[in-house]
PyMOL CGO cylinders between C-alpha atoms (Angstrom):
from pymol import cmd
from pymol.cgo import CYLINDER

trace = [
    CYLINDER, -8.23, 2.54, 38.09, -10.50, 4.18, 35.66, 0.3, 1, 1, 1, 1, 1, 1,
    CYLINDER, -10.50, 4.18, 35.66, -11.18, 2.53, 32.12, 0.3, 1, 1, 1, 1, 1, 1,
    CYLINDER, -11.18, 2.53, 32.12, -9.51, 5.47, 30.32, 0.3, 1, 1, 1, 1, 1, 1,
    CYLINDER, -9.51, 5.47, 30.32, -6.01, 4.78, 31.76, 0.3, 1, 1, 1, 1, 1, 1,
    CYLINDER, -6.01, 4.78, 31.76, -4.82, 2.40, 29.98, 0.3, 1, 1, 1, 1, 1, 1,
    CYLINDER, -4.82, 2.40, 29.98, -2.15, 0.51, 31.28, 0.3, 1, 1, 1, 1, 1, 1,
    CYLINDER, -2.15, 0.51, 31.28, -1.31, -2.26, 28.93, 0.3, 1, 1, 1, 1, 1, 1,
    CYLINDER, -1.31, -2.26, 28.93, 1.29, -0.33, 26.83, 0.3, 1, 1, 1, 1, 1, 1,
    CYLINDER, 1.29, -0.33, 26.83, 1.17, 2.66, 24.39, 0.3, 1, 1, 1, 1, 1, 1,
    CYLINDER, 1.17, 2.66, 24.39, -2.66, 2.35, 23.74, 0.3, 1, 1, 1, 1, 1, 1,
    CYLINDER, -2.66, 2.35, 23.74, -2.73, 4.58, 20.33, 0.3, 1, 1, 1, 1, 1, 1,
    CYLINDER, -2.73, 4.58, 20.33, -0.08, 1.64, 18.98, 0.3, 1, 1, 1, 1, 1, 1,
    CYLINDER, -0.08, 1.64, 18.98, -2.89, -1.03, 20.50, 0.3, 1, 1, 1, 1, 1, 1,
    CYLINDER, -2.89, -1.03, 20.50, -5.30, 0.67, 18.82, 0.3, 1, 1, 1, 1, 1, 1,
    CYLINDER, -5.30, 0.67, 18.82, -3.96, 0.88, 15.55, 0.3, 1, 1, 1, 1, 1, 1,
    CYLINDER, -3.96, 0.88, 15.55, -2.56, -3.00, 15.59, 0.3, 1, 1, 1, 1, 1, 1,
    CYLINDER, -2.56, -3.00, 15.59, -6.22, -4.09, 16.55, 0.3, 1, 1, 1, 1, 1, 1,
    CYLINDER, -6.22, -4.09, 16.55, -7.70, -1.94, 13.71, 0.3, 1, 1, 1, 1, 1, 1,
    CYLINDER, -7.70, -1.94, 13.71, -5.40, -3.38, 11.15, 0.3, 1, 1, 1, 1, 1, 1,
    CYLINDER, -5.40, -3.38, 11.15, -6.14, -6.98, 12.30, 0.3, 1, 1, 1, 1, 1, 1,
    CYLINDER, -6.14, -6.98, 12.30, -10.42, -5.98, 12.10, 0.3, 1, 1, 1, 1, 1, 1,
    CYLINDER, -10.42, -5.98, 12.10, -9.46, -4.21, 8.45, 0.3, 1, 1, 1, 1, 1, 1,
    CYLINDER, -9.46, -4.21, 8.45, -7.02, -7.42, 7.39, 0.3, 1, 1, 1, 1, 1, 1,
    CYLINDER, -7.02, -7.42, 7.39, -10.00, -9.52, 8.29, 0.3, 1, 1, 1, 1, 1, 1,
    CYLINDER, -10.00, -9.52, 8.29, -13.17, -7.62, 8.02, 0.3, 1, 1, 1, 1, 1, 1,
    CYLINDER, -13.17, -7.62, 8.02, -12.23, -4.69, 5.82, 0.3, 1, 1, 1, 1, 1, 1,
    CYLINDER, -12.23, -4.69, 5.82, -12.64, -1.15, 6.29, 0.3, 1, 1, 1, 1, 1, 1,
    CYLINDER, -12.64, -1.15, 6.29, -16.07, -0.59, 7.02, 0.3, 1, 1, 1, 1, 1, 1,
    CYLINDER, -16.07, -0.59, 7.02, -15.78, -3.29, 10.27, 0.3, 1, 1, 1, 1, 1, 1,
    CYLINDER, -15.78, -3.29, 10.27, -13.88, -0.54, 12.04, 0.3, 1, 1, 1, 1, 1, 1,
    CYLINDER, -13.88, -0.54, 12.04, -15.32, 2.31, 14.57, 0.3, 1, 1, 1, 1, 1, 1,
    CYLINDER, -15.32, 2.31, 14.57, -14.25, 3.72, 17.45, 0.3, 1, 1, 1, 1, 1, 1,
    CYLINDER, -14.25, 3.72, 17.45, -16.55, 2.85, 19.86, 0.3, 1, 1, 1, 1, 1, 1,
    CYLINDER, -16.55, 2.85, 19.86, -15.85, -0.83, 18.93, 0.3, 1, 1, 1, 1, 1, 1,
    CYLINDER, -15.85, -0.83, 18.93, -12.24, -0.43, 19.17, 0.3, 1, 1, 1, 1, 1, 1,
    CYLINDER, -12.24, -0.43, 19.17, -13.00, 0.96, 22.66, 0.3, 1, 1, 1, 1, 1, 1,
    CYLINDER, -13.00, 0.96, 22.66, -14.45, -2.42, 23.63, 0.3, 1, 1, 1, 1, 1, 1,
    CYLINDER, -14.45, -2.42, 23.63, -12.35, -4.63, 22.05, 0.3, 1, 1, 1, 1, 1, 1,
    CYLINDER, -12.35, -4.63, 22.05, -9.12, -2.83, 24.33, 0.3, 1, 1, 1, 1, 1, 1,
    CYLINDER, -9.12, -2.83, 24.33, -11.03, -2.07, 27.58, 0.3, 1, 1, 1, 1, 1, 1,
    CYLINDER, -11.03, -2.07, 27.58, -11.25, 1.31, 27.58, 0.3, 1, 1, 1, 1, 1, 1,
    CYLINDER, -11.25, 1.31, 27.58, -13.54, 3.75, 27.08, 0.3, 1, 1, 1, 1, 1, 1,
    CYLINDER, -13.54, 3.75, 27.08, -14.14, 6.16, 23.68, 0.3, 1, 1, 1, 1, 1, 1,
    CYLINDER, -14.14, 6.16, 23.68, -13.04, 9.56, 25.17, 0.3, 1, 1, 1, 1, 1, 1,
    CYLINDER, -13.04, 9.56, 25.17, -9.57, 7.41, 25.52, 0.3, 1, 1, 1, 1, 1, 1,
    CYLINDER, -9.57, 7.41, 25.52, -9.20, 6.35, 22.05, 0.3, 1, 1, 1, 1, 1, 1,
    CYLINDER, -9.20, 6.35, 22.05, -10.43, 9.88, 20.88, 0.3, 1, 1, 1, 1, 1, 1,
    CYLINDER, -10.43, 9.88, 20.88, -7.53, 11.37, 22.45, 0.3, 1, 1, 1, 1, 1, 1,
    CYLINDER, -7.53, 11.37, 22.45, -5.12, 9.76, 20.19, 0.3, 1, 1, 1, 1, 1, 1,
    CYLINDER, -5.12, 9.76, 20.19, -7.70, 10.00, 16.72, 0.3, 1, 1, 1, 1, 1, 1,
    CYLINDER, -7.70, 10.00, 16.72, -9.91, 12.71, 16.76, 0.3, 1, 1, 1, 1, 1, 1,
    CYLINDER, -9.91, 12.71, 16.76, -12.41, 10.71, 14.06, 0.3, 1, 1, 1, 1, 1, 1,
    CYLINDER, -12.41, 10.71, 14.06, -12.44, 7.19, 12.58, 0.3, 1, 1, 1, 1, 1, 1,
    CYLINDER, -12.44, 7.19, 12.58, -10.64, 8.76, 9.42, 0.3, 1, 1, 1, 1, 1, 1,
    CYLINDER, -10.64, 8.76, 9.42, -8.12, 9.87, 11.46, 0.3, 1, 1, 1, 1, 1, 1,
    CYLINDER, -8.12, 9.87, 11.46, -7.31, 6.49, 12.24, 0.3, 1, 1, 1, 1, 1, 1,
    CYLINDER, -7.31, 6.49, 12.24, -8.47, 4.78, 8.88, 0.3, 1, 1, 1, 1, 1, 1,
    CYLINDER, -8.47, 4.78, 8.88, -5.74, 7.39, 7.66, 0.3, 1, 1, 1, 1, 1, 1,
    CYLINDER, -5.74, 7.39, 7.66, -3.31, 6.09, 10.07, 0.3, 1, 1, 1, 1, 1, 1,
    CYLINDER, -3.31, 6.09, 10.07, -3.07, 2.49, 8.88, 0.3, 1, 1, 1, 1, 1, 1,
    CYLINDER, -3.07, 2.49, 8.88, -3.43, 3.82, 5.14, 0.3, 1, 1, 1, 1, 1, 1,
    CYLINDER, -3.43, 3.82, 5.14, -0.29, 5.28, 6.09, 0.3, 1, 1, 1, 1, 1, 1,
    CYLINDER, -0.29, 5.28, 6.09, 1.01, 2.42, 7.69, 0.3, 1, 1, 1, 1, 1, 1,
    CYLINDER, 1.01, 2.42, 7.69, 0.26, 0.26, 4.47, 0.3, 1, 1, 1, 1, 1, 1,
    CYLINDER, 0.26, 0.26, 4.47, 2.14, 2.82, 2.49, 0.3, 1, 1, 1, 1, 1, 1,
    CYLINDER, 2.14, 2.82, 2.49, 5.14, 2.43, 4.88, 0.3, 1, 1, 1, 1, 1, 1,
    CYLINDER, 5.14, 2.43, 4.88, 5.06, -1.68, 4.10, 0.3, 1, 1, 1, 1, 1, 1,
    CYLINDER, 5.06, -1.68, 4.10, 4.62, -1.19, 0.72, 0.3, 1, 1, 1, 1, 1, 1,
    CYLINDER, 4.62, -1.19, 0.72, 8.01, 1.33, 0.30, 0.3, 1, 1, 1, 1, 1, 1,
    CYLINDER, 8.01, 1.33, 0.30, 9.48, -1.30, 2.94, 0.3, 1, 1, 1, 1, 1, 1,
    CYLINDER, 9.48, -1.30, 2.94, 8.32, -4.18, 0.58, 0.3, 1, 1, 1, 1, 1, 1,
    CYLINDER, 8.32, -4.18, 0.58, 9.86, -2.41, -2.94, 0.3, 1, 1, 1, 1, 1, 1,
    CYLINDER, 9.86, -2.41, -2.94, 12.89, -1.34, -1.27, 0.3, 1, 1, 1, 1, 1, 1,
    CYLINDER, 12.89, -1.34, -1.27, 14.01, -4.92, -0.72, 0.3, 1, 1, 1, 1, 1, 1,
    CYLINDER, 14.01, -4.92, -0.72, 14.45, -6.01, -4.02, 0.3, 1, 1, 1, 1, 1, 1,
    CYLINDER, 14.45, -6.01, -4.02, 17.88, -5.90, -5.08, 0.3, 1, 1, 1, 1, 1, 1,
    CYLINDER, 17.88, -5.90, -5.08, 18.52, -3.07, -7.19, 0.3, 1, 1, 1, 1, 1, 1,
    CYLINDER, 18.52, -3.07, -7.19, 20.82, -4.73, -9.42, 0.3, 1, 1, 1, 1, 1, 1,
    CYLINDER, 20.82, -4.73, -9.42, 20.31, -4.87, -12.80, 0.3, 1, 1, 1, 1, 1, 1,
    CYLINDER, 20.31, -4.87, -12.80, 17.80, -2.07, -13.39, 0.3, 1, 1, 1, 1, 1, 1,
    CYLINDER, 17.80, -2.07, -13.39, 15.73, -4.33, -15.40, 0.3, 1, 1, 1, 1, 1, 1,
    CYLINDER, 15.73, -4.33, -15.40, 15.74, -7.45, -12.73, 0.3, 1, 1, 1, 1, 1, 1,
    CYLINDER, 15.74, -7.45, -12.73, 14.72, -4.45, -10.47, 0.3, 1, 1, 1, 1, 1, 1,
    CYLINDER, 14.72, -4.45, -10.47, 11.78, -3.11, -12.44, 0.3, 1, 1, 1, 1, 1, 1,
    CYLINDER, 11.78, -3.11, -12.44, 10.76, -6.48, -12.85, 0.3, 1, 1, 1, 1, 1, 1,
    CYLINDER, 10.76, -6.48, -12.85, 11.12, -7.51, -9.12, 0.3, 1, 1, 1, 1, 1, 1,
    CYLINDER, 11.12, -7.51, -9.12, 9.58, -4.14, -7.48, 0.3, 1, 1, 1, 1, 1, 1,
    CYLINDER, 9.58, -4.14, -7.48, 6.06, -4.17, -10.03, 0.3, 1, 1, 1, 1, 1, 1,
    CYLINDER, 6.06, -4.17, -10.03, 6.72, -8.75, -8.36, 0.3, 1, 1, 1, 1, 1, 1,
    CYLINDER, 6.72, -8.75, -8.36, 6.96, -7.21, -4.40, 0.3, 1, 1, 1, 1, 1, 1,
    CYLINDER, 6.96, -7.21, -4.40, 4.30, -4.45, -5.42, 0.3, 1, 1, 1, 1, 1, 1,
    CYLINDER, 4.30, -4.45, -5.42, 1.01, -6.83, -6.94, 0.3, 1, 1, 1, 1, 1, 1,
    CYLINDER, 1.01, -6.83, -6.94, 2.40, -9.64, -3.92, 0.3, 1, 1, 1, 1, 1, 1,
    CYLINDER, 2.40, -9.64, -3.92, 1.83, -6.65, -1.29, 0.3, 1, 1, 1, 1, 1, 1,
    CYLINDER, 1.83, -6.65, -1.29, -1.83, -6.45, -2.61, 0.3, 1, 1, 1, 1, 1, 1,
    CYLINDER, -1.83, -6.45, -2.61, -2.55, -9.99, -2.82, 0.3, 1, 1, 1, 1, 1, 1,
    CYLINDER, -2.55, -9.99, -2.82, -1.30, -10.63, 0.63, 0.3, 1, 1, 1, 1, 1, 1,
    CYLINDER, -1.30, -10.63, 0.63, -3.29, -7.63, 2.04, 0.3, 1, 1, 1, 1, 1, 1,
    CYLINDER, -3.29, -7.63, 2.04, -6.31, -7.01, 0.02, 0.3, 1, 1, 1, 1, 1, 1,
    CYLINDER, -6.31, -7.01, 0.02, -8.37, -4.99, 2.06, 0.3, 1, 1, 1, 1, 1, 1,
    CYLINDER, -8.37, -4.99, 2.06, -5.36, -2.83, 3.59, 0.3, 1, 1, 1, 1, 1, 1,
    CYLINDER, -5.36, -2.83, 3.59, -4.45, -2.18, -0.33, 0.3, 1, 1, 1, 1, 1, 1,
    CYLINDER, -4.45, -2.18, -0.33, -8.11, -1.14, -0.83, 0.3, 1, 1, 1, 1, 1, 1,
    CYLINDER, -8.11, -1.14, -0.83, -8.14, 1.22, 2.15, 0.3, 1, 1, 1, 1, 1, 1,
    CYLINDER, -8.14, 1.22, 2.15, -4.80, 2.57, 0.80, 0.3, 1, 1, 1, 1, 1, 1,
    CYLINDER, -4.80, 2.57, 0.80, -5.72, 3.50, -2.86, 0.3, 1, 1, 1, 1, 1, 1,
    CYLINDER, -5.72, 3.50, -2.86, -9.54, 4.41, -1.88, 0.3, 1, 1, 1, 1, 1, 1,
    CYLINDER, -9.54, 4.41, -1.88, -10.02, 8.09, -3.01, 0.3, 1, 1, 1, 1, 1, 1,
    CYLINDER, -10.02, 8.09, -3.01, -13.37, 8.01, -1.63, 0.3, 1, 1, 1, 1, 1, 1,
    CYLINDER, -13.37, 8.01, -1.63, -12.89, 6.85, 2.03, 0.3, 1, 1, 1, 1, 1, 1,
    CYLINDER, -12.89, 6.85, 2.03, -10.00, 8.93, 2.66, 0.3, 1, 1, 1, 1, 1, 1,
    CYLINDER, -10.00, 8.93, 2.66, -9.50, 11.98, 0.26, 0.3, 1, 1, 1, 1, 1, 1,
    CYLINDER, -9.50, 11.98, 0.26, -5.77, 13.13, -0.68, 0.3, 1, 1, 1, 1, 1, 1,
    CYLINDER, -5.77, 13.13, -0.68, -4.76, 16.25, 0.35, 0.3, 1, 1, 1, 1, 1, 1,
    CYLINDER, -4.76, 16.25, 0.35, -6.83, 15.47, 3.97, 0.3, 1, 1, 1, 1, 1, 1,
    CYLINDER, -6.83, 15.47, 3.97, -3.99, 13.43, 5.85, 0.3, 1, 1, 1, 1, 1, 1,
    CYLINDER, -3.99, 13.43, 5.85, -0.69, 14.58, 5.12, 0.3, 1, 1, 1, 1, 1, 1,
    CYLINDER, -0.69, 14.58, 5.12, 1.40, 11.59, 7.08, 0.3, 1, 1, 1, 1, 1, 1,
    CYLINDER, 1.40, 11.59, 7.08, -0.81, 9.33, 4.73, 0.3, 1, 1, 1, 1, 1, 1,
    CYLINDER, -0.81, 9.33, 4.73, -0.05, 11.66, 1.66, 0.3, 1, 1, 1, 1, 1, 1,
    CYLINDER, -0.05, 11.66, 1.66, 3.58, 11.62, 2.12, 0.3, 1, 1, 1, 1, 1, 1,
    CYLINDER, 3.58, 11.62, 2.12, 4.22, 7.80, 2.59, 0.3, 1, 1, 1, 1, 1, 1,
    CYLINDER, 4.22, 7.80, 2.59, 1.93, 7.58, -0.68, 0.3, 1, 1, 1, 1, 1, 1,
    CYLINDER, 1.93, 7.58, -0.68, 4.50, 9.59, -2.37, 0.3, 1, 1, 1, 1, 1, 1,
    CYLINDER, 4.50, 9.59, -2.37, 7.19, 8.10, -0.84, 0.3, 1, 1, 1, 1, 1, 1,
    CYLINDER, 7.19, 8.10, -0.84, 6.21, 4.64, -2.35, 0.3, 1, 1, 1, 1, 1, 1,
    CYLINDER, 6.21, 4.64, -2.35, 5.73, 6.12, -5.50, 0.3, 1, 1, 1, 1, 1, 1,
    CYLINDER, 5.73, 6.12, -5.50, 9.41, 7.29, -5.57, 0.3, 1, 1, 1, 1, 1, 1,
    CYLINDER, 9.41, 7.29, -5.57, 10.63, 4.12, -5.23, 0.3, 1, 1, 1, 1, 1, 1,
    CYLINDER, 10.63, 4.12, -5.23, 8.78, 3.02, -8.32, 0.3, 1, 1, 1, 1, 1, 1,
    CYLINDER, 8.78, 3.02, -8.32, 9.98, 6.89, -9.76, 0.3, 1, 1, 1, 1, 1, 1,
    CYLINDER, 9.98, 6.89, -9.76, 13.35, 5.91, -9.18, 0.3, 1, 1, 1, 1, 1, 1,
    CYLINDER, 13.35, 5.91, -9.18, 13.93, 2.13, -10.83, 0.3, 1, 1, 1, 1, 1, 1,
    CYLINDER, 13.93, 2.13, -10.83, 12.04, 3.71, -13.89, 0.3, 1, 1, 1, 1, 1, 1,
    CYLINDER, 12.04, 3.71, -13.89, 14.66, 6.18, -14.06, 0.3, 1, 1, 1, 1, 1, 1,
    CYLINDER, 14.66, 6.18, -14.06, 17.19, 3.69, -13.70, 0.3, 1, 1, 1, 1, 1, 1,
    CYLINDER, 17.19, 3.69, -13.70, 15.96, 2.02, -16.09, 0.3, 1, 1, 1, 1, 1, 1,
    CYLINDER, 15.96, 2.02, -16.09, 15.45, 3.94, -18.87, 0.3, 1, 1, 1, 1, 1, 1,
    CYLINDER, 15.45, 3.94, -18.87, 18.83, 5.43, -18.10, 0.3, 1, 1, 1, 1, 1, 1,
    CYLINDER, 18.83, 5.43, -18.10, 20.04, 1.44, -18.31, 0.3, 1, 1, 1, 1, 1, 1,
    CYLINDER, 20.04, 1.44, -18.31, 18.68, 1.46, -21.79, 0.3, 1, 1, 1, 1, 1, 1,
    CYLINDER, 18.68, 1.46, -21.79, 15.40, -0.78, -21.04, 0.3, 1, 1, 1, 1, 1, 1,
    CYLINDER, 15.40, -0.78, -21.04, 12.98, 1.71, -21.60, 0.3, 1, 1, 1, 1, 1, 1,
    CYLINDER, 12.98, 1.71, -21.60, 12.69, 4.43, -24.32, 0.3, 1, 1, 1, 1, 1, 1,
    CYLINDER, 12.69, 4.43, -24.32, 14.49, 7.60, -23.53, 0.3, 1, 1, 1, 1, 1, 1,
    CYLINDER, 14.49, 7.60, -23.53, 12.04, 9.87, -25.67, 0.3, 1, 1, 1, 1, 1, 1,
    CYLINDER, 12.04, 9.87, -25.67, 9.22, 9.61, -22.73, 0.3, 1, 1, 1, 1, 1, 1,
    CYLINDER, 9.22, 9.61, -22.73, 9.22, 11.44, -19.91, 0.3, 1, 1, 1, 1, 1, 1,
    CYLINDER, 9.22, 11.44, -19.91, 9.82, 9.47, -16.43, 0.3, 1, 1, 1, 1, 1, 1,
    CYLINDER, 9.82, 9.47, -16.43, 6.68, 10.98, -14.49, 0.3, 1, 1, 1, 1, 1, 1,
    CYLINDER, 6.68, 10.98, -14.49, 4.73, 9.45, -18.00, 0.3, 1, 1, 1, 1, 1, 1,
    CYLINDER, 4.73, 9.45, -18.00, 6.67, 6.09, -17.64, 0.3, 1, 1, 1, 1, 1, 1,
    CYLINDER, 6.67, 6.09, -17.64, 6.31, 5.83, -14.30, 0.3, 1, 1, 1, 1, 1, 1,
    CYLINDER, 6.31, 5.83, -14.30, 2.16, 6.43, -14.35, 0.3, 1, 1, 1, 1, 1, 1,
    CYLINDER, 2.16, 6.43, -14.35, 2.45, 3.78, -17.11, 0.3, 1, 1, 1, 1, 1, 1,
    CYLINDER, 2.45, 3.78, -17.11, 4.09, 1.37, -15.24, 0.3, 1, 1, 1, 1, 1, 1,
    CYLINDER, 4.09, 1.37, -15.24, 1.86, 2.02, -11.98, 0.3, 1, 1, 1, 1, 1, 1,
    CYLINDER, 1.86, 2.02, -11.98, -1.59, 1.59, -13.89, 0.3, 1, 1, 1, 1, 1, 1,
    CYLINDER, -1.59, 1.59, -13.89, -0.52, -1.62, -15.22, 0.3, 1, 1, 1, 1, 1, 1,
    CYLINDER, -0.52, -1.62, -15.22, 0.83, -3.22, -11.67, 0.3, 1, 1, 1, 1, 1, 1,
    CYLINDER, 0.83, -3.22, -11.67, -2.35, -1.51, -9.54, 0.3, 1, 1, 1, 1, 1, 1,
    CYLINDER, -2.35, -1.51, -9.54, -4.96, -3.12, -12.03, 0.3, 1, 1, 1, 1, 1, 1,
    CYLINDER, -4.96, -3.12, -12.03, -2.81, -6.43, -11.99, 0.3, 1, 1, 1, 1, 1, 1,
    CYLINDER, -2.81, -6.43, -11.99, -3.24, -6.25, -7.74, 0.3, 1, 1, 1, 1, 1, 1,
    CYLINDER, -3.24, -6.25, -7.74, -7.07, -5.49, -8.37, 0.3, 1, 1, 1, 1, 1, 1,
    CYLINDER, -7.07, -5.49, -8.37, -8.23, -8.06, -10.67, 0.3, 1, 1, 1, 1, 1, 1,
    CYLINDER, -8.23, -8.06, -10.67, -6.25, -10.41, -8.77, 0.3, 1, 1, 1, 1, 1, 1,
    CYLINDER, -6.25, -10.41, -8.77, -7.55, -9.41, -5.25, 0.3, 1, 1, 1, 1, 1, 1,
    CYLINDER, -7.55, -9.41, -5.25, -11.14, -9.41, -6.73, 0.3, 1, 1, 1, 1, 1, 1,
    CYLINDER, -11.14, -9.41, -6.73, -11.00, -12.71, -8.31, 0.3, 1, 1, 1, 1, 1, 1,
    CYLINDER, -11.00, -12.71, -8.31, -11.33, -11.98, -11.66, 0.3, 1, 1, 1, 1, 1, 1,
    CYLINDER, -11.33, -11.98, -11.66, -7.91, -13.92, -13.24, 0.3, 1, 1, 1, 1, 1, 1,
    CYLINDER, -7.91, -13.92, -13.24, -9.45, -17.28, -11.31, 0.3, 1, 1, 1, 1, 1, 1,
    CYLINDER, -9.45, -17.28, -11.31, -8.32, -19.27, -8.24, 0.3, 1, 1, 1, 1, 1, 1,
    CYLINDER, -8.32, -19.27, -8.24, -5.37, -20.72, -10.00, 0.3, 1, 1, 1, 1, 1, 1,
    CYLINDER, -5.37, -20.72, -10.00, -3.58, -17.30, -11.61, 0.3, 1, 1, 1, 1, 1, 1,
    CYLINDER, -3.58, -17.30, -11.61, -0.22, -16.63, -9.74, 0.3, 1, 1, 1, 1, 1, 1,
    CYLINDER, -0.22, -16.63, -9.74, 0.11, -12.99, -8.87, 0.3, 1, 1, 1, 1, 1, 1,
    CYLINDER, 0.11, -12.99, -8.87, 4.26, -13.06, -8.75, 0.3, 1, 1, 1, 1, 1, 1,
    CYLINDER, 4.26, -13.06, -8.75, 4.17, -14.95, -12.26, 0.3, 1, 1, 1, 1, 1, 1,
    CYLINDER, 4.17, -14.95, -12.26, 1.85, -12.57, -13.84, 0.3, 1, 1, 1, 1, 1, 1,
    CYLINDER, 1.85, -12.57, -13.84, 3.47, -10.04, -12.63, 0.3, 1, 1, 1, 1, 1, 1,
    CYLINDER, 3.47, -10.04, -12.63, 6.46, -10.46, -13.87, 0.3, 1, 1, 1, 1, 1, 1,
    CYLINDER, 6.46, -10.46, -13.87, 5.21, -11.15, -17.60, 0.3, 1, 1, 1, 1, 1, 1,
    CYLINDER, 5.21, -11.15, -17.60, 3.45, -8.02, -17.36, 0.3, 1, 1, 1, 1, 1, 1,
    CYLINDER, 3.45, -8.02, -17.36, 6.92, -6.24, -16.81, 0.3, 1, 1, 1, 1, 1, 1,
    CYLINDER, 6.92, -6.24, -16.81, 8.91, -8.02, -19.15, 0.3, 1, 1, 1, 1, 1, 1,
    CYLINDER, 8.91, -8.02, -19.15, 6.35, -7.22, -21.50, 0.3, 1, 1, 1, 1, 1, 1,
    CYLINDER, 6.35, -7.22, -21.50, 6.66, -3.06, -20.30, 0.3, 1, 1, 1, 1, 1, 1,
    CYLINDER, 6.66, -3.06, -20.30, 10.37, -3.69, -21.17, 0.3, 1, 1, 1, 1, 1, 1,
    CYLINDER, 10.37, -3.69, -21.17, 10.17, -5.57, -23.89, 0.3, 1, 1, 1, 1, 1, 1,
    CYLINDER, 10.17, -5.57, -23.89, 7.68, -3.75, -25.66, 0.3, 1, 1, 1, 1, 1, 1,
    CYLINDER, 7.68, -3.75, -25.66, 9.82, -0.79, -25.27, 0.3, 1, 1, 1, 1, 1, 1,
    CYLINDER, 9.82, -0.79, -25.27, 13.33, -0.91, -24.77, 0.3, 1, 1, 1, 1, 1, 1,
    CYLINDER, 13.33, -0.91, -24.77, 15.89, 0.14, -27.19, 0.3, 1, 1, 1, 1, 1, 1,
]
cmd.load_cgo(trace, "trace")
């Protein structure tokens, strides 16, 4: 049989499960097509029929991460809006610190452009909406001032868990800081600071 039929499965799902082991453990710039290729047995052509360019598939498990993340903020009970806030901005800065280099990939502008990748562009958004939504809740709840628009709230709220997830993921809040504790303070203080 010829390297290029693969035979071990769906190879385009192979592919993308080996990449996001070499990217959970080597980062981004670790993966390439040709060494993909190896790594499953088959030849490039093979793998190029599924992702036309190493984007393509970097784009892919952005994506992917996107989908986990949304997956990730929609299991926290929803119940009361503050708990929620509080336990989505928990499940988001957790996500980050458990996957560092996938939550680089996902929120790096310069390796994969928005507007470029519209599957990866939509499960962006759709994690945002998540986030859109419990804001909404809550300031409807009374936990958050009613005089500021949700889109404002909601960027608010998203700057302050994303550079949580960074400076923990890069180290700089020291080997003992506790991502799901900080976390947490850092939305109680959100709603504190603001509510009613």
């Amino acid at each position: 049989m010829p390297r290029d039929q693969y035979h071990h499965g769906d190879l385009a799902q192979q592919a993308r499960d080996t990449a996001r082991t070499v990217l959970d453990e080597h980062g981004d710039a670790a993966i390439s097509l040709r060494a993909l290729a190896r790594q499953l047995g088959v030849t490039p052509p093979a793998l190029y029929r599924h992702f036309s360019d190493r984007e393509t598939l970097l784009a892919e498990l952005a994506a992917d991460g996107f989908r986990q993340l949304a997956a990730a903020l929609h299991e926290v009970p929803t119940e009361p809006p503050r708990d929620a806030l509080i336990g989505i901005g928990v499940a988001y800065v957790h996500f980050a610190h458990r996957h560092p280099n996938r939550y680089r990939l996902m929120f790096g502008g310069g390796v994969l452009p928005r507007g470029v990748h519209s599957r990866l562009d939509d499960a962006g958004r759709a994690a945002f909406a998540v986030l859109e939504h419990t804001i909404c809740r809550a300031r409807d709840a009374g936990y958050l001032r009613d005089d500021q628009p949700v889109p404002q709230l909601t960027a608010a709220a998203w700057a302050l868990v994303h550079g949580l997830s960074l400076l923990c993921i890069d180290g700089h809040l020291g080997q003992q800081a506790m991502p799901d504790l900080l976390a947490a303070q850092l939305g109680a203080l959100l709603l504190d600071g603001t509510a009613r």
